[in-house]
DRENGUVO-779899 format. One record per residue (C-alpha): residue in three letters; x, z, y. Coordinates in steps of 0.25 Angstrom, whole numbers, plus 2048, in hexadecimal, padded with zeros to 3 digits. Each point is the difference from the previous one (the first is absolute). Layout:
REM residues N
ALAXZY
...
***
This chain:
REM residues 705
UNK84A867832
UNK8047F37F9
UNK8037F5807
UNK7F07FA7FD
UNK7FC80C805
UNK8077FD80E
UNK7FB7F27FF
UNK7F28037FC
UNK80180B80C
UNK8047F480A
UNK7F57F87FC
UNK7F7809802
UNK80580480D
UNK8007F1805
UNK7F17FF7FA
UNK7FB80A807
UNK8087FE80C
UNK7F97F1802
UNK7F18047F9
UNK7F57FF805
UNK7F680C7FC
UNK7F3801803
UNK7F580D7FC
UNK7F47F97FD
UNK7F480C7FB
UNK8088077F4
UNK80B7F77FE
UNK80F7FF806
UNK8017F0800
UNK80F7FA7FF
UNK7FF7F1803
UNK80F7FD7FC
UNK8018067F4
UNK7F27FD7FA
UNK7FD80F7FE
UNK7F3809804
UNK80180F7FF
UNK7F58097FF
UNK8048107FC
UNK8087FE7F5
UNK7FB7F47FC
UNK80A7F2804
UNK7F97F27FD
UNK8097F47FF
UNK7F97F4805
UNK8027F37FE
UNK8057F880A
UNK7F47F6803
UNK7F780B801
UNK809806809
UNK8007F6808
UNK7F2800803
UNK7FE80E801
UNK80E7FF80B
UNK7F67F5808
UNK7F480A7FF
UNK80880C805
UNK8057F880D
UNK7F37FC805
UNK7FB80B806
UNK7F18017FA
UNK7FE7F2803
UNK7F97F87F8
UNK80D7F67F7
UNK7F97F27FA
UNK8037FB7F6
UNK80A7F4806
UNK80680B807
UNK8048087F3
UNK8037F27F9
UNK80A7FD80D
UNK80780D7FF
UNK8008067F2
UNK8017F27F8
UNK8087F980C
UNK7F77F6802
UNK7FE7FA7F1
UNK7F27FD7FC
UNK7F98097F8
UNK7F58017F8
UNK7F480A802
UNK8048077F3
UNK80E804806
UNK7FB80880D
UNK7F58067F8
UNK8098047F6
UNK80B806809
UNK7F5808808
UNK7F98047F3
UNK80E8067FA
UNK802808810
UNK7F28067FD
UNK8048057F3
UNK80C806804
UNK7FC80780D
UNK7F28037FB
UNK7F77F9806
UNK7F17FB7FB
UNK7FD7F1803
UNK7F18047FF
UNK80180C809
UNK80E7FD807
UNK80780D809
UNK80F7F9801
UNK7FE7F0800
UNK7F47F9804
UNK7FC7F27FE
UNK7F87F980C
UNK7F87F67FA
UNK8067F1805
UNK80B807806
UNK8098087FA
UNK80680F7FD
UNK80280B809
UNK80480D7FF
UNK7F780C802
UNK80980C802
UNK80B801809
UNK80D7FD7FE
UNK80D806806
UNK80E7FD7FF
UNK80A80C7FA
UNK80E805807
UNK80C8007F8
UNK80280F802
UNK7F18037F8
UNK8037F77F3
UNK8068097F5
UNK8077F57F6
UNK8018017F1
UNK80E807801
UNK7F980B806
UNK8077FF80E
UNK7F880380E
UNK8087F3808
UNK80280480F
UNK7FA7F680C
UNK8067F07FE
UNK80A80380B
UNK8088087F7
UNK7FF7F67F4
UNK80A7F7807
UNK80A80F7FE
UNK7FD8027F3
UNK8017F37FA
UNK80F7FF806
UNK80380C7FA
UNK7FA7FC7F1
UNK8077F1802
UNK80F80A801
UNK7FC8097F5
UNK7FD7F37F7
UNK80D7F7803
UNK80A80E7FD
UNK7F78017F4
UNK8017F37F9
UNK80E7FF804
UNK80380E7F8
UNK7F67FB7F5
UNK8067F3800
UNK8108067FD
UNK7FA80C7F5
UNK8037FB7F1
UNK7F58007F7
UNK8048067F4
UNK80E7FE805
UNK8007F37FC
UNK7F77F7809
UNK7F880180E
UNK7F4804802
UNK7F47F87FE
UNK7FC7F780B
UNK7F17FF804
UNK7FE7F57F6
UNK80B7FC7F7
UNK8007F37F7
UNK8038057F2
UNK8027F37F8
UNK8067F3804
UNK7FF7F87F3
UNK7FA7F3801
UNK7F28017F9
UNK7F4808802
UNK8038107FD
UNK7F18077FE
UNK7FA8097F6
UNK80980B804
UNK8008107FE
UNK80780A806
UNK80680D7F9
UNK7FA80E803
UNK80C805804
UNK8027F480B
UNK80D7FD7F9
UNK7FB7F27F9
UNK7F77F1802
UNK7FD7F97F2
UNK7FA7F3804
UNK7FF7F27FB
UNK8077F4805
UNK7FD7F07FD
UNK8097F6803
UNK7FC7F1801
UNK8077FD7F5
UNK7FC8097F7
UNK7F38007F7
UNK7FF810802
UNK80380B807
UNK80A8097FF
UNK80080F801
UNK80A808808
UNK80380E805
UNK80680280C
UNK80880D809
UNK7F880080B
UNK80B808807
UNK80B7F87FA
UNK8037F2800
UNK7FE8007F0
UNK7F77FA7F8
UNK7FF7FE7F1
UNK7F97F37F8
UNK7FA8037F4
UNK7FF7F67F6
UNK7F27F8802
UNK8017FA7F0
UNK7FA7F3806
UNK7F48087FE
UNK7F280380A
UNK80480D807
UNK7F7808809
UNK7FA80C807
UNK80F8087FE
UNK7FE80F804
UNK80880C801
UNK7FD80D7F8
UNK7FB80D808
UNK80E8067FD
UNK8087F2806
UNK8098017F3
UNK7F97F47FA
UNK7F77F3802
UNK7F57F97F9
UNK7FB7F1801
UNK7F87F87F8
UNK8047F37F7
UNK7F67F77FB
UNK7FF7F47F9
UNK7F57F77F7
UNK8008097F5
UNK80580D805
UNK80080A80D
UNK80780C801
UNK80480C809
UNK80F801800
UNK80980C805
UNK80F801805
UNK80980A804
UNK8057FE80F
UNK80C8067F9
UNK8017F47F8
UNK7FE7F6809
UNK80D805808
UNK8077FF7F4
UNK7FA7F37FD
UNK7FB8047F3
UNK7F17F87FD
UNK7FB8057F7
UNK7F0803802
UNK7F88097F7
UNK7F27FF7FE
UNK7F680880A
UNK7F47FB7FC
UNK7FA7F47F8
UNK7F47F8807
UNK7F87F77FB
UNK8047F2802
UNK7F17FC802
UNK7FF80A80A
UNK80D800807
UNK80280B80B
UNK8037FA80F
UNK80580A806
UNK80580E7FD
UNK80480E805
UNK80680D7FB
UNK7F780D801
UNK80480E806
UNK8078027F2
UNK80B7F77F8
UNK7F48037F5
UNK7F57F7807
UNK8017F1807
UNK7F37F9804
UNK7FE7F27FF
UNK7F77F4807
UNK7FA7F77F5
UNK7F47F97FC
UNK7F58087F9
UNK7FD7F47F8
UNK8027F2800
UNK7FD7F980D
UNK7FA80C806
UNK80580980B
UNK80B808800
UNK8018107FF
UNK80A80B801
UNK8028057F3
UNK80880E7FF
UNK80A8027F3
UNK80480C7F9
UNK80F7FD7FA
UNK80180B7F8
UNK7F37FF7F8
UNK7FE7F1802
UNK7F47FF807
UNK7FA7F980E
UNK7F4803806
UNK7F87F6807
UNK80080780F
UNK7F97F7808
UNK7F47F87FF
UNK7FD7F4808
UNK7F47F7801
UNK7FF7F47F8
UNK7FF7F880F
UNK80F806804
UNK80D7FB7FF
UNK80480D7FB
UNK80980A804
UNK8107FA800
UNK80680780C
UNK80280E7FD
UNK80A80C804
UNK80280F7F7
UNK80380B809
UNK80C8067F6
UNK7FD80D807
UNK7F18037FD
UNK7FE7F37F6
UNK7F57FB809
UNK7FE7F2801
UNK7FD7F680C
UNK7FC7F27FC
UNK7F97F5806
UNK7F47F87FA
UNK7FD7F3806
UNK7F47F67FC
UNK7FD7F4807
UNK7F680480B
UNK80980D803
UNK80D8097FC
UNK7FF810800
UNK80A80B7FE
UNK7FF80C7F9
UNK80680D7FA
UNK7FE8057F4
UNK80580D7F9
UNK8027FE7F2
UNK7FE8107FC
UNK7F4803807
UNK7FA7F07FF
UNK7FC80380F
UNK7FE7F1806
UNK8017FE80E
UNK7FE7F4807
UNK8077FE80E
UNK7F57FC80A
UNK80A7F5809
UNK8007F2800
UNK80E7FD7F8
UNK7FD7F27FC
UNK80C7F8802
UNK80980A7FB
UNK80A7FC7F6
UNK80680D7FC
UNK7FE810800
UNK80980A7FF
UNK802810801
UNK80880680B
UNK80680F7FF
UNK7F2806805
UNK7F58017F2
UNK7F67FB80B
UNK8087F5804
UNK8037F17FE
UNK8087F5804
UNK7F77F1802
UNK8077F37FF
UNK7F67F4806
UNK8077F3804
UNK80680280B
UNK80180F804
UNK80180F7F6
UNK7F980A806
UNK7FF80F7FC
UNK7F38067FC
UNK7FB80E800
UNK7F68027F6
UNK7F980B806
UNK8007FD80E
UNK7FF7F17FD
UNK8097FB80B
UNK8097F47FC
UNK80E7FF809
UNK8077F2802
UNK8108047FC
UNK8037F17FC
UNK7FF7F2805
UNK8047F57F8
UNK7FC7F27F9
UNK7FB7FF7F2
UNK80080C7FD
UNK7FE8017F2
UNK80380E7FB
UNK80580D807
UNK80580C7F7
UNK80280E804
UNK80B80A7FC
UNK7F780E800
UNK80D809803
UNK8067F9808
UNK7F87F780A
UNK8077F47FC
UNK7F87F27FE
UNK8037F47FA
UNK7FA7F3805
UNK7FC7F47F8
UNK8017F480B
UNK7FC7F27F9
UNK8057F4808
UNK7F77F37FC
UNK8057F1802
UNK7F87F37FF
UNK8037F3803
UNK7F67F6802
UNK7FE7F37F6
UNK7F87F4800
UNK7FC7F77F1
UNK7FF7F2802
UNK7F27FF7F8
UNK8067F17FA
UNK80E8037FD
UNK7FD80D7FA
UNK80E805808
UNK80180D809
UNK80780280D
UNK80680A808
UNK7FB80080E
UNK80B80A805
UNK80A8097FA
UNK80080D807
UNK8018107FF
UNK7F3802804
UNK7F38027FB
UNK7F77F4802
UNK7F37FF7F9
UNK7EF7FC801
UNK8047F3806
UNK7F67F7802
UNK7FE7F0805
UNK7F97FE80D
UNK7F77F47FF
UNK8007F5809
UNK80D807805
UNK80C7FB7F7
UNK805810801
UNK80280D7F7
UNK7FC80D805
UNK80780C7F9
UNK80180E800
UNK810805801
UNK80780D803
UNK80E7F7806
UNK7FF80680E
UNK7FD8107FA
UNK7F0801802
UNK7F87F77F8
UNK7FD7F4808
UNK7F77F37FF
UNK8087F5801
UNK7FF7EF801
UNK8087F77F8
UNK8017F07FF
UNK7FB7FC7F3
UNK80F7FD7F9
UNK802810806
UNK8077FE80C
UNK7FC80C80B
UNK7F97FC80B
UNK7FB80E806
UNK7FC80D7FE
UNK7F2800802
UNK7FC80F802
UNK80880C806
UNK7FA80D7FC
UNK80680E803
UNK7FC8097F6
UNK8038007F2
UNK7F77F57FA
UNK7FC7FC7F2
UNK7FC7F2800
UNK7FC7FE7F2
UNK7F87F27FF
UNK7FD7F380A
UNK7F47F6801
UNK7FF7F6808
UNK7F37F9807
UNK8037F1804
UNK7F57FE808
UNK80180D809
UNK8117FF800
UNK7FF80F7FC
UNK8098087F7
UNK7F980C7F8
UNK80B80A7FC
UNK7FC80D7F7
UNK80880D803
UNK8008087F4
UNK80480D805
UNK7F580480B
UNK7F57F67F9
UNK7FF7F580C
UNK7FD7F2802
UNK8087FB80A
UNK7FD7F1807
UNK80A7F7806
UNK7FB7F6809
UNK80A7F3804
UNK7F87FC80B
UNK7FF80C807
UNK80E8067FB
UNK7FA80C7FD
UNK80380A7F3
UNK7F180C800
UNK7FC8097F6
UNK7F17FC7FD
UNK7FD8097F6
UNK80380D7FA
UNK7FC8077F3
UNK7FD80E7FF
UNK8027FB7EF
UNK80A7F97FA
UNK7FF7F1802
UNK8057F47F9
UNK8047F2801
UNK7F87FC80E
UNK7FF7EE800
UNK7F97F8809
UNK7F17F97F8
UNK8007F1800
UNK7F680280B
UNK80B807809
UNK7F4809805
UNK80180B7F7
UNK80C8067FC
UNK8018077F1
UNK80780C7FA
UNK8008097F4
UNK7FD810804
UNK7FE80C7F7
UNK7F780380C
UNK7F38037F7
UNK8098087F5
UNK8037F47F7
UNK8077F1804
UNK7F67F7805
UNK8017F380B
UNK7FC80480F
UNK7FF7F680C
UNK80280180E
UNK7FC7F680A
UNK80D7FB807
UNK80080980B
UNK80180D7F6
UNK7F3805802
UNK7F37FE7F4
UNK8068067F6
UNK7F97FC7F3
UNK8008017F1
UNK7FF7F47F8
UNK8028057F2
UNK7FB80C7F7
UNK8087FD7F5
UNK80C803801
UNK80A7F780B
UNK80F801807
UNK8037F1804
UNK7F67F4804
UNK7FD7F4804
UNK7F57F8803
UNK7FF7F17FE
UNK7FD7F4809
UNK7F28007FF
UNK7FE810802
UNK7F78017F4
UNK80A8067F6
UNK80A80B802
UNK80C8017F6
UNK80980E7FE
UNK8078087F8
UNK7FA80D7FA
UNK80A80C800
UNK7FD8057F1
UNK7FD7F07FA
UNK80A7F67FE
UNK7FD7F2804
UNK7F97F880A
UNK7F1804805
UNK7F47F8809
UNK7F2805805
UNK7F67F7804
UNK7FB80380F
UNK7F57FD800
UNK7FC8047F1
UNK80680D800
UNK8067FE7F3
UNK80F8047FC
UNK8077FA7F2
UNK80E7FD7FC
UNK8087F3803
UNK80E8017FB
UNK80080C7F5
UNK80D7FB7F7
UNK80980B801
UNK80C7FD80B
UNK80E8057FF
UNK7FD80C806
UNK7F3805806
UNK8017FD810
UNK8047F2801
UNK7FF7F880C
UNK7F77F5802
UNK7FB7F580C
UNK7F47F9802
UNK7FF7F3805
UNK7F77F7801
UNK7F97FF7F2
UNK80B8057F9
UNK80780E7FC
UNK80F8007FF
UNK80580D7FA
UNK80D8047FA
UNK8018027F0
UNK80A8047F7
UNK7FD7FB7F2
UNK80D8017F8
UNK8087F5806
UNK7F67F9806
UNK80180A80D
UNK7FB7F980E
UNK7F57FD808
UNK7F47FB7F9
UNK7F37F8806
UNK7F28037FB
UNK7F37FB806
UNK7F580A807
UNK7F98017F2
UNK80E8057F9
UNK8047F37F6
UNK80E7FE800
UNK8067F4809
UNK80E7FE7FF
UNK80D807803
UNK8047FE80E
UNK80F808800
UNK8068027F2
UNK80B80C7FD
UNK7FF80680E
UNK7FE8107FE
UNK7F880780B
UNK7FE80D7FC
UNK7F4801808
UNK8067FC80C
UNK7F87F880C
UNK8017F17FF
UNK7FC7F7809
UNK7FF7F2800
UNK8057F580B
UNK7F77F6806
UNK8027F47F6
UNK7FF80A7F5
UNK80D7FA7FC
UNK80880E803
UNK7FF80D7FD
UNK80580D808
UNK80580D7FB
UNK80A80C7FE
UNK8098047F6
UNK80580E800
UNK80F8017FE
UNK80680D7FA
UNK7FC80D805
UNK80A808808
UNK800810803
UNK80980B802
UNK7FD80F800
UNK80180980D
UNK802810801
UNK7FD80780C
UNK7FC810800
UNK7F4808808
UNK7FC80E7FF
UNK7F08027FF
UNK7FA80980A
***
């Protein structure tokens, strides 16, 4: 047994020793680790449902209201309908109950849930865990685990002393592999677990350079970047060689080195594969065979990309997938080198799937789980299983029993690649920084408020206050804060425990509330300053965009995929009516001072777009095309301010609400669609400016069941 084996074992044993599990009809319920058994069958809950269910289980057959559940499984935040329905409707499904004609969960009318069939709490000694062990009575846990603690300690120590390779230690749980100053990403690891090719931008540089490492030795090699665009490097099935793509205006290419060469630092590419510049590849991976690569590209101009299988030796590609014309395409991908399969993920707007496809037999298969948000997919030494990088954890997932497993907890994560022989994986670890600026709307000039390590961003004025609220990562967890208007601190505003992603802020004058947008679990949370109180009011079973205040400050606008395309919804300050004000197409909105006109931004059309209330009628305010497709854009008053970038006139332009040009309020100010928000006098500006990407590669090791 390794030493993650021990460790794993220990946890386990602690797990069980303080769980609470309960037998409720068919099902085995854990309430620590989120997990119902039933047979063979093992169901991994998510944490709020299992909360609730947790409340239910404890109360005996009585009836639980609503408060109550809200009070004990949501720790007293408010709540909209919509997140108790949904959380009971999920626990139906799973356990199998009928709403119509319900056995397990029943809904008194006015009152709340109950549960219908007895529930009884489990010893130790009957609950068989996945490593197949029968555990004896609790009183004999205490024993064991000294035992297992002893084990561990002489282990690591004996582990910790054994050479590796006779040259260095043994690997850590998680080692840091690069310590350049830069971001490290793109990376590849060699069959043989021996090599990392990866890609490494420096702030001063223009482009990124391509190394290999020794992962086993403190070696790496820089090969020569010729000052050119490098990407997607790849190591060859056999690990003798390694393919990246070069591409420039006129010319794309698919080059190929020796790892040979690179050690003797000799640079000289050959020609894998000629692209079309028009059509430039994105990504690409190497086949079970040197003979084969497959390549992420466009199937035309501006339409989705495809997987695309090449044939070297003859010269051909086969287009392998097909996505709809809707989708982003398929960009993510992984080829198994053992059995040529490939795992890829295709993301559109309203949702991201991941399939597996064999090119020989052309046997599609979609994989029925939730994946959105994941950022990377991988193959592990199993042909039926896969390694998934979301942003802040990696989990393992076995395609046939479709049980993911968390091995991973970090912080932007932005790739995870595994070694298929070995159980190695590399990390991609992004660390982002911002600081935030203001522009004085007369002088033209920009100022930083603070110059810090950390990541500040979506800052916003508070009317009628004289302050900045801003989102920032400086104390570990992303946090709301509250700054003076020249930037000095003046407190942390909210304190929350998990791991938040507080992507936007509004603010509504008249209420002192604070609306914040958490990306990740689709909620809108409100912060009030006279009551000092931080509640989640809303929750989306769809993705959700962009929540702000009406001029009203009765209704609170967002963008949701919630009806399968973008469009506008509402909710009442509380949380509760939900309602859909567009049927167009719609992701950010606002309405303006008279509540007659609501302007947004569609998610397929550039530009600026207004429906008349009370005629029903939708047309096209601002349509010149912006610097890039999703700029940001204020209302106020009779006036829209939105950021432009037409050659060097970049900055923030004013129009009227019927779309004519006004004036240029802030020139040669870039905000790459960043929020912007104005001060009280309109004299000032707020923002942030990103500062140089940061990132180093990590290396820890597992061994799959």
């Amino acid at each position: 047994m390794t030493i993650f084996g021990i460790m794993a074992l220990i946890k386990t044993i602690i797990s069980l020793y303080m769980s609470h599990v309960y037998k409720f009809n068919k099902w085995s319920i854990c309430t620590e680790s989120n997990q119902l058994r039933s047979n063979q069958k093992l169901v991994n809950l998510e944490p709020q449902a299992m909360a609730v269910l947790a409340v239910l289980l404890k109360s005996d057959g009585l009836v639980v209201s609503r408060e109550q559940l809200i009070e004990e499984a949501w720790r007293g935040a408010i709540v909209g309908d919509s997140s108790v329905n949904r959380i009971i409707a999920q626990l139906r499904k799973i356990l199998g109950d009928d709403a119509k004609n319900s056995q397990l969960i029943e809904t008194i009318h006015k009152k709340g849930y109950r549960l219908l069939q007895p529930v009884t709490k489990i010893a130790a000694k009957d609950l068989r865990t996945d490593l197949g062990i029968v555990l004896a009575y609790r009183e004999k846990l205490t024993w064991l685990m000294g035992v297992v603690f002893l084990i561990a300690i002489a282990f690591t120590i004996f582990q910790y002393n054994m050479a590796w390779d006779g040259q260095s230690k043994k690997l850590s749980p998680v080692v840091k592999l690069t310590h350049e100053k830069g971001y490290e990403y793109d990376v590849d690891i060699s069959s043989d677990g021996k090599y990392l090719v990866y890609l490494s931008k420096k702030p001063e540089t223009a482009y990124a350079d391509l190394y290999v490492k020794s992962i086993s030795h403190e070696v790496s090699w820089k090969v020569d970047s010729d000052s050119s665009n490098l990407f997607s490097p790849a190591f060859s099935p056999d690990s003798q060689s390694i393919g990246f793509i070069k591409s420039s205006d006129d010319s794309c290419a698919i080059f190929q080195l020796s790892v040979d060469d690179i050690k003797d630092k000799k640079f000289i590419p050959t020609t894998l594969y000629e692209c079309d510049p028009k059509l430039p590849p994105v990504s690409f991976k190497w086949g079970a065979e040197n003979s084969t690569i497959f390549i992420a590209q466009e199937a035309a101009v501006e339409a989705p990309n495809q997987i695309v299988k090449v044939n070297l030796n003859v010269g051909t590609s086969t287009p392998i997938t097909f996505p709809a014309s809707s989708s982003w395409g398929d960009t993510y991908f992984d080829v198994n080198k053992q059995n040529g399969k490939v795992a890829f993920l295709r993301k559109s707007p309203y949702k991201q799937q991941l399939f597996v496809l064999d090119p020989k037999s052309k046997n599609l298969e979609e994989i029925p789980l939730n994946v959105w948000g994941t950022k990377s997919v991988s193959w592990l030494e199993k042909e039926r299983s896969l390694l998934l990088a979301s942003k802040n954890s990696i989990s393992t997932l076995d395609l046939d029993k479709l049980i993911t497993k968390s091995v991973f907890v970090g912080n932007n994560i932005d790739q995870a690649i595994a070694d298929t022989n070995s159980g190695k994986v590399v990390v991609v670890e992004k660390l982002l920084q911002a600081d935030l600026m203001t522009y004085s709307v007369q002088e033209g000039k920009n100022r930083k408020l603070e110059d810090t390590d950390s990541l500040d961003r979506a800052p916003i004025y508070l009317t009628g206050q004289k302050q900045i609220a801003f989102v920032s990562d400086r104390t570990g967890k992303q946090q709301i804060w509250i700054a003076k208007a020249n930037g000095e601190i003046i407190r942390q505003l909210t304190d929350v425990m998990n791991d938040y992603s507080f992507f936007s802020l509004d603010w509504s004058a008249q209420n002192k509330q604070l609306i914040a947008w958490e990306l990740d679990r689709n909620q809108i949370w409100v912060f009030d300053f006279e009551e000092n109180t931080f509640r989640m009011i809303f929750e989306s079973e769809s993705l959700l965009m962009f929540p702000v205040f009406s001029t009203s400050e009765n209704l609170i606008t967002f963008g949701s995929n919630k009806s399968g395309d973008w469009e506008i919804w509402a909710i009442d300050r509380d949380g509760d009516n939900l309602q859909r004000l567009t049927y167009s197409g719609g992701f950010y909105g606002k309405f303006d001072d008279n509540h007659q006109q609501l302007f947004f931004t569609k998610y397929h059309d550039k530009g600026v777009w207004r429906k008349n209330i009370l005629l029903n009628s939708t047309e096209p305010v601002i349509t010149q095309e912006p610097r890039q497709d999703y700029p940001w854009w204020q209302l106020h008053g009779d006036a829209i301010y939105i950021e432009r970038g037409l050659l060097e006139e970049s900055g923030i332009y004013r129009y009227d609400l019927d779309g004519k040009f006004q004036s240029i309020i802030i020139r040669n100010a870039v905000f790459s669609g960043k929020r912007f928000s104005f001060s009280d006098d309109f004299q000032s500006v707020v923002s942030s400016e990103y500062g140089a990407m940061q990132g180093d590669l990590k290396l820890f090791e597992f061994k799959t069941d």
